[in-house]
MARBA-3410 file (N, C-alpha, C, O; in Angstrom, 1 decimal):
95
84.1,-156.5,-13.7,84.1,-155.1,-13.5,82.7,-154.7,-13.1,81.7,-154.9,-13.8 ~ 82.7,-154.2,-12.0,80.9,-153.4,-11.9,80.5,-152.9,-12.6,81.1,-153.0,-13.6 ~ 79.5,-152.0,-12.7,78.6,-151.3,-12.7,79.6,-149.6,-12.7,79.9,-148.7,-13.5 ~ 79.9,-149.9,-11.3,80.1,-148.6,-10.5,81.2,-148.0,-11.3,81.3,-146.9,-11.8 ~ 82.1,-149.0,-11.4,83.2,-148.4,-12.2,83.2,-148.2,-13.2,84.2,-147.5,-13.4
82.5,-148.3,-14.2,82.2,-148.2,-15.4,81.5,-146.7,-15.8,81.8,-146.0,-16.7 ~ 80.4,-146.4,-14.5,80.0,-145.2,-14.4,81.1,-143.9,-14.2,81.1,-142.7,-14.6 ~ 82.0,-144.7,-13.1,82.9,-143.6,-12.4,83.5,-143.3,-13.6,83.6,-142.1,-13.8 ~ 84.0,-144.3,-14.8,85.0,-143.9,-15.6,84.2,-142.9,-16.7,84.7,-142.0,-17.2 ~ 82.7,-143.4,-17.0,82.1,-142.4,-17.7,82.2,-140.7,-17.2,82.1,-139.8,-18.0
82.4,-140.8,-15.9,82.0,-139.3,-15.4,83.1,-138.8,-15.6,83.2,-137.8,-16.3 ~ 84.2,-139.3,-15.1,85.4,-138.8,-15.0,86.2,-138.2,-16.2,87.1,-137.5,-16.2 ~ 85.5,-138.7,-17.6,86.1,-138.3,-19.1,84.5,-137.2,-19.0,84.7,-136.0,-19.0 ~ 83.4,-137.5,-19.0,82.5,-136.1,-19.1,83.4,-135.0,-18.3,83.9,-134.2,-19.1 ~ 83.7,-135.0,-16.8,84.5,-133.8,-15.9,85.5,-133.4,-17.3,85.1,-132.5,-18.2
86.9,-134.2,-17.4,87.9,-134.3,-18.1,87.1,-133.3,-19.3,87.0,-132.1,-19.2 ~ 86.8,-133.8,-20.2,86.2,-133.2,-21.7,85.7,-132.5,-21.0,86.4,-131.5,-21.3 ~ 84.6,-131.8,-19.9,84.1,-130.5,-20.1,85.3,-129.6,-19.4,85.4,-128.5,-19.8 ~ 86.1,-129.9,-18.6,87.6,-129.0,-18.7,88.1,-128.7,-19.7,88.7,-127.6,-19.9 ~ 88.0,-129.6,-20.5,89.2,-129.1,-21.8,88.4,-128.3,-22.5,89.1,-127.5,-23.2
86.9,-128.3,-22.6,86.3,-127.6,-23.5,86.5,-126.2,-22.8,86.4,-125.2,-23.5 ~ 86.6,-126.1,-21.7,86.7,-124.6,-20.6,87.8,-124.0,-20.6,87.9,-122.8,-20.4 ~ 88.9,-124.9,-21.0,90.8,-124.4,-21.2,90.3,-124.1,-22.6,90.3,-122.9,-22.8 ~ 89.9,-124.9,-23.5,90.4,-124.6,-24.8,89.8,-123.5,-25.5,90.2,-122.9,-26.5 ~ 88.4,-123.3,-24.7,87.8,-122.1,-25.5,88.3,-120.8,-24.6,87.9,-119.7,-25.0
89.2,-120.8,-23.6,89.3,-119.4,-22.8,90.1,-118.5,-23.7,91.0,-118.9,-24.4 ~ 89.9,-117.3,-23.6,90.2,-115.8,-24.1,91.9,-116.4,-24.3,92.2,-116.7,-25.5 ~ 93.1,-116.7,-23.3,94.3,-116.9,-23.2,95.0,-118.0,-24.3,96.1,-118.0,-24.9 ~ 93.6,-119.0,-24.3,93.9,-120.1,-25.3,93.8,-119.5,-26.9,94.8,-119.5,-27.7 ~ 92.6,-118.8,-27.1,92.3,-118.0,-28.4,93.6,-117.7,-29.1,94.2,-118.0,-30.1
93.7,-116.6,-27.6,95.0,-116.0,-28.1,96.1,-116.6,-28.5,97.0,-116.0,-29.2 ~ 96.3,-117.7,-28.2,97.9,-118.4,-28.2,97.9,-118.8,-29.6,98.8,-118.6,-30.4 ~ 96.2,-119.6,-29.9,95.7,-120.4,-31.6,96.2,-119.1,-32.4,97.2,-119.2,-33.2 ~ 95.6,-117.9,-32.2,95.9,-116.9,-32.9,97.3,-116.8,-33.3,97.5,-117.0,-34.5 ~ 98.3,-116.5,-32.5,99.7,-116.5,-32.4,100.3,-118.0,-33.3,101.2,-117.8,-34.1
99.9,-119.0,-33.1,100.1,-120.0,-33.4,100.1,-119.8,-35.1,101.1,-119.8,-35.9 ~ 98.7,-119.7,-35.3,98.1,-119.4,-37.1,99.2,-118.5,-37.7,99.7,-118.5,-38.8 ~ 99.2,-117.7,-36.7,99.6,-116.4,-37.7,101.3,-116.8,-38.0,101.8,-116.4,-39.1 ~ 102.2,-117.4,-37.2,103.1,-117.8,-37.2,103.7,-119.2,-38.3,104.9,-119.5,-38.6 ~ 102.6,-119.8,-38.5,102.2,-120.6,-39.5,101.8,-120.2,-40.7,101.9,-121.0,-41.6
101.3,-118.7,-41.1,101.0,-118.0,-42.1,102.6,-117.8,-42.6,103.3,-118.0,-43.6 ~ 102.8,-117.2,-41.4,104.6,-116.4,-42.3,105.3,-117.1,-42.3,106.4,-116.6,-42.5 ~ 105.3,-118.6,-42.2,106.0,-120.0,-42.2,105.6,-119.9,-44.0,106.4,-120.0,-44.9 ~ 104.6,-119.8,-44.1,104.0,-120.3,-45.5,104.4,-119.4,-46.6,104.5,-119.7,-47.7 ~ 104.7,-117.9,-45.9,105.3,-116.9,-46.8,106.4,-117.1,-47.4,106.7,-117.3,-48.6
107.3,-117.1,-46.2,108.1,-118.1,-46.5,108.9,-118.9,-47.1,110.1,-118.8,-47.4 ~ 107.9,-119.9,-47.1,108.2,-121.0,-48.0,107.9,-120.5,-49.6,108.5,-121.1,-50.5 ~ 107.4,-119.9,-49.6,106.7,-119.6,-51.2,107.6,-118.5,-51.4,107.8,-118.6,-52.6 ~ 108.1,-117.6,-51.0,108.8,-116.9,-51.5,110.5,-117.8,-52.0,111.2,-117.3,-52.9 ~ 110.8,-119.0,-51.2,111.7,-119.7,-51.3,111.5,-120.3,-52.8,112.3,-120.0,-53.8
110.6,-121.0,-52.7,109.9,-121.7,-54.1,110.0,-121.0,-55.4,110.6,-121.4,-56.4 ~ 109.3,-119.7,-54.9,109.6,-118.8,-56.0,111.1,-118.5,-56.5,111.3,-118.7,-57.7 ~ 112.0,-118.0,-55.8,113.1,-118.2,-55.9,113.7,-119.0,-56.6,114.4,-118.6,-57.6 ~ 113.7,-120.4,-56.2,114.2,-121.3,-56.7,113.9,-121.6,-57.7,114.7,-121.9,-58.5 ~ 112.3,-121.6,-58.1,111.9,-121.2,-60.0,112.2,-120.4,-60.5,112.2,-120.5,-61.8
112.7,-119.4,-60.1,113.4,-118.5,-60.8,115.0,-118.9,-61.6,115.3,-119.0,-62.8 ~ 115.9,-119.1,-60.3,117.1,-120.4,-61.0,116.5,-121.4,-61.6,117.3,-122.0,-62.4 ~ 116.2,-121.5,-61.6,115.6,-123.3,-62.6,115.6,-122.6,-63.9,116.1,-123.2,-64.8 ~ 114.9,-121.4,-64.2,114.4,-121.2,-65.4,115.9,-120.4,-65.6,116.1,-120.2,-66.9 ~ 116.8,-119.8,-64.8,117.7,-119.1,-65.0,119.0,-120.1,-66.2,119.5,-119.8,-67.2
118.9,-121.5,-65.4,119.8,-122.1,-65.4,119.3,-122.9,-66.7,120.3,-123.2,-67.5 ~ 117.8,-123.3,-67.2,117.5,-123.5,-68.1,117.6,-123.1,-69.0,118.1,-123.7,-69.9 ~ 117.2,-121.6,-69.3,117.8,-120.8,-70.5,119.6,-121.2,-70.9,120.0,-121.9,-71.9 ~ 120.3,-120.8,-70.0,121.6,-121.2,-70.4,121.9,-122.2,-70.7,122.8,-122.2,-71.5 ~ 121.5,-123.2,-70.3,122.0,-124.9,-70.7,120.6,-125.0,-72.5,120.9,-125.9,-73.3
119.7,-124.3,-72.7,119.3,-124.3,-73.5,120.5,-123.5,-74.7,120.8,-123.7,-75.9 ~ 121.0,-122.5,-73.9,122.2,-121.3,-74.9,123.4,-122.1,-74.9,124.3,-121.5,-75.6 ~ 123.7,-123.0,-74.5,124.9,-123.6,-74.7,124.7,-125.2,-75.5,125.6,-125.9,-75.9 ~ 123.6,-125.6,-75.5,123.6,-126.5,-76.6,123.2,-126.4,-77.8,123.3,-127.3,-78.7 ~ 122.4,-124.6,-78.1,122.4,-124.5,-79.4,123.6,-123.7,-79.7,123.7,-123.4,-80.9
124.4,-123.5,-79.3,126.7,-123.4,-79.5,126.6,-124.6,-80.0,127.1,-124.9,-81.1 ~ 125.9,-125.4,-79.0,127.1,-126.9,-79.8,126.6,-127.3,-80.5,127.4,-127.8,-81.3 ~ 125.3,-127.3,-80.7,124.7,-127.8,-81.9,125.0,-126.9,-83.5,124.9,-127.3,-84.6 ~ 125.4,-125.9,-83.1,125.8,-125.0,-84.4,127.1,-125.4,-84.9,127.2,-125.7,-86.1 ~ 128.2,-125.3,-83.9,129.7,-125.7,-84.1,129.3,-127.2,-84.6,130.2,-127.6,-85.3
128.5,-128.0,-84.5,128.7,-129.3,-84.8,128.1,-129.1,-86.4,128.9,-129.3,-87.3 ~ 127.1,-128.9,-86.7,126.9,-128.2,-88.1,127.8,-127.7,-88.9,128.0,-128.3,-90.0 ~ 128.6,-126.5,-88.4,129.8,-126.5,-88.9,130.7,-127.0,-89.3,131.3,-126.8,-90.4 ~ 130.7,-127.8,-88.5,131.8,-129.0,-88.7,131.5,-129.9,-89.5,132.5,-130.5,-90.0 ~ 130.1,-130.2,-90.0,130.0,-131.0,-90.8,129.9,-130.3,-91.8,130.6,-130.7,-92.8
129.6,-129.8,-91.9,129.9,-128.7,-93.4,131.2,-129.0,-94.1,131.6,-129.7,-95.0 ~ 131.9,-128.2,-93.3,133.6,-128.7,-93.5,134.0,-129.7,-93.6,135.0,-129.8,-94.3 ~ 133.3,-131.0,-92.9,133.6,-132.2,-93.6,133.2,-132.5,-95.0,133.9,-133.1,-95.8 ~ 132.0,-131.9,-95.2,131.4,-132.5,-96.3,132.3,-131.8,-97.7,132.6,-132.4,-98.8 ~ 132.6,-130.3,-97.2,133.5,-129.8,-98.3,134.6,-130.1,-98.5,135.3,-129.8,-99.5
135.0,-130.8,-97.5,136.8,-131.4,-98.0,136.5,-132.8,-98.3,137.5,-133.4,-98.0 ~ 135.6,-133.7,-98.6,135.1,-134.4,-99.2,135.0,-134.1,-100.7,135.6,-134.6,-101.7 ~ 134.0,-133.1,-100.7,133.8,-132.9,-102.4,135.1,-132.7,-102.9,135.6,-133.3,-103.9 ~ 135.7,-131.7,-102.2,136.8,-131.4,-102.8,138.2,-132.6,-103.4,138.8,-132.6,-104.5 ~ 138.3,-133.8,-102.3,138.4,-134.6,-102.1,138.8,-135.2,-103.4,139.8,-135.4,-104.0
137.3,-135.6,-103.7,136.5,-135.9,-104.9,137.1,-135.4,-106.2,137.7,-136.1,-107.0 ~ 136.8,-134.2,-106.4,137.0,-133.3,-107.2,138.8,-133.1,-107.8,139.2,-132.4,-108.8 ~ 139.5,-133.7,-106.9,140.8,-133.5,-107.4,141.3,-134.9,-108.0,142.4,-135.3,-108.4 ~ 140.2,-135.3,-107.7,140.8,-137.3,-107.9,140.2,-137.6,-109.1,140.5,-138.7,-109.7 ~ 138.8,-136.5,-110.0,138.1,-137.0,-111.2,139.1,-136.3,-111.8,139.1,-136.3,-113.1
END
């Protein structure tokens, strides 16, 4: 490979990169990044309003599965109670 080409290719990415630095910083580009961001912001609202939400059910659905196993945990108490007393009783008619 020369010399020459080596140069040509150097110049050709300086032209190249100082275009893009001329596209990307123009008034039209700003604008678009702007539009872009801001559309990415209410993307993020969004989402977090979603989030929230769904913590909300979670904790919705947690309380109740917490209310329904102190039911069962109570009826099962009960129940042993009642076992225990038709036991004594049990007992009690057999001494």
């Amino acid at each position: 490979m020369s010399i020459w080409s080596t140069v040509g290719k150097v110049a050709c990415g300086f032209l190249i990169g100082t275009a893009g630095v001329k596209i990307f910083g123009s008034k039209d580009a700003k604008k678009a990044y702007t539009h872009i961001t801001a559309a990415g912001m209410r993307c993020v609202d969004e989402v977090n309003k979603t989030v929230t939400n769904i913590k909300e059910n979670v904790d919705d659905i947690k309380a109740d599965a917490k209310d329904i196993n102190e039911e069962r945990y109570e009826k099962e108490r009960e129940q042993e109670i009642a076992d225990a007393k038709a036991v004594l009783e049990a007992a009690g008619e057999k001494a």
